[in-house]
N, C-alpha and C positions, 0 to 999 in steps of 0.2 A: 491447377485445381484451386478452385477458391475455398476461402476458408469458412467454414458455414459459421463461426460468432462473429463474422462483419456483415453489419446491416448492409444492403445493397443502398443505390440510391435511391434516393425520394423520384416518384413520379413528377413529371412536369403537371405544373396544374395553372388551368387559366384563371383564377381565381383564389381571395384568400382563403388560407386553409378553414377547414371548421372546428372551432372551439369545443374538444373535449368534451365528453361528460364528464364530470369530477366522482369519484369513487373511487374505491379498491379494489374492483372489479378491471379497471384497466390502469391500475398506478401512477395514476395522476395528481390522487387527494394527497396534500404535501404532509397529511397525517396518516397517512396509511405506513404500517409497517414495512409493507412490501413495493412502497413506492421507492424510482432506482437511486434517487437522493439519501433515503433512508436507510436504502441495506448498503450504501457505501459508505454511509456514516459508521457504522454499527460494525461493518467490518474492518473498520480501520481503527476503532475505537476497543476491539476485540483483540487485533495485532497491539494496540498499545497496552494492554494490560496481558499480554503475552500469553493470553487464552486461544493456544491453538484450538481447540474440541470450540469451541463458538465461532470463530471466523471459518472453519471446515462449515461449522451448519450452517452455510448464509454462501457456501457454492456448489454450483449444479455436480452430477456425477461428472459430466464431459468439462467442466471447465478447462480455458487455455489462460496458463499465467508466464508473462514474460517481461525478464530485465533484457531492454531491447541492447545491444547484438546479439548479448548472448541467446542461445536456442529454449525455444517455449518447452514449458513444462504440462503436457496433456494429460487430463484426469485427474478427478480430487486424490488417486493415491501417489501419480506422479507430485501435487500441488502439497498434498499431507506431507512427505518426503522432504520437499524444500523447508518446508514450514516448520516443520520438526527439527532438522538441524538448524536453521537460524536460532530457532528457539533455546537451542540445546546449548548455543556458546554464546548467544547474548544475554544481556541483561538489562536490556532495556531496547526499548521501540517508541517513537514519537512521531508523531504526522501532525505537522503543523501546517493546516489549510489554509491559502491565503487567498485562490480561489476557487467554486465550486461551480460545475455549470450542467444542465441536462437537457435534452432534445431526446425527446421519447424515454427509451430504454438507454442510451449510453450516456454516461456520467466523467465530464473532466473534471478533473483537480488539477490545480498548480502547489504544490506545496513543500517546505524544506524537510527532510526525512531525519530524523536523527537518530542515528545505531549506539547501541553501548554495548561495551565486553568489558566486563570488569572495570577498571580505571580509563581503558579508552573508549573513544566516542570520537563521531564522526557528523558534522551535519553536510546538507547538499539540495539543492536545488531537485525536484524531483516533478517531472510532469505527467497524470498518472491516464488512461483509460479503461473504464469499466465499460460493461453492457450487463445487463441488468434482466432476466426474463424468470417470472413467474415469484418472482422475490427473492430471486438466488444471481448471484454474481456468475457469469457463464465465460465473460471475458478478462482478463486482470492483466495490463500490458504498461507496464512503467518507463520511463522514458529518461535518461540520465547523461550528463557529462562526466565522463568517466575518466578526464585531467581533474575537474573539480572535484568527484569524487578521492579520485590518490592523495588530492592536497589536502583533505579534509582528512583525512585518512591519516597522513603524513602527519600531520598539528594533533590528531589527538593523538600520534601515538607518542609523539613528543611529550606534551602533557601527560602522559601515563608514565611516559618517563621521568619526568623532572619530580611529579609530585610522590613516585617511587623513592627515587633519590634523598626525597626531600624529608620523606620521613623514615628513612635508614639515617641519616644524619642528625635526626632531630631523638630517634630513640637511643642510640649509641651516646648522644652529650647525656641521656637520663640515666645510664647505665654505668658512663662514665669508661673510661679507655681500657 
């Protein structure tokens, strides 16, 4: 069964394509709100200030969101679900974009993610796929190394430790023995 948020292919055509009309009508104007660069922006910029109820309203009711092996998350109440717990034990989110690209309605990024929980934090190479239909995110499917993820994983929790450490030993010398 195919999955209806993957665009099929492009027909063959014998000739170059034809150039768009620009507008918001078919999200093409790089100023439209609803064009699919912009609502990937917006929602990733919505994940960074930990505003689940904004990155919810920027996806379809059917959305499919997925950390590839793991199994896809269908419907914004399955996607609300995830979204809600990350949110609940982290404390921080960053999407650092290094690159953006779009053909129609789907949108790549390449970019390093950076998780916080309290004193640890994790960054990681992250290659992401959106599709993009009517100004709402319908597909959300991230793509990770998940040995790079563990070592990053690994180093901040280290770092969570050390600077734990660091300042039990630093409040005990103001306290004195």
């Amino acid at each position: 069964m195919s999955d209806p948020h993957v665009s099929p292919e492009p027909p063959a055509s014998s000739g170059p394509d034809p150039k768009p009309n620009p507008g918001p009508e078919n999200d093409t104007d790089p100023g439209s709100a609803s064009e699919p660069r912009a609502v990937v922006r917006a929602f990733l910029a919505a994940l960074e200030r930990l505003d689940a109820d904004a990155a919810l309203a920027l996806v379809s009711d059917d959305v499919v969101y997925q950390n590839v092996p793991l199994p896809p998350a269908r419907g914004r109440v399955a996607v609300e679900k995830q979204l809600r717990w990350m949110l609940r034990y982290g404390t921080g989110f960053e999407a650092r974009i290094h690159h953006l690209a779009a053909d129609g309605p789907v949108v790549l990024t390449e970019r390093t993610d950076v998780l916080r929980a309290g004193s640890w934090g994790a960054e990681f190479w992250v290659c992401g796929t959106f599709e993009v239909q009517d100004g709402r995110v319908v597909l959300w499917r991230d793509y990770f190394d998940w040995a790079t993820f563990l070592a990053a994983s690994a180093r901040g929790a280290g770092k969570a430790l050390f600077f734990q450490a660091a300042a039990a030993v630093a409040a005990r010398r103001r306290t004195g023995p």
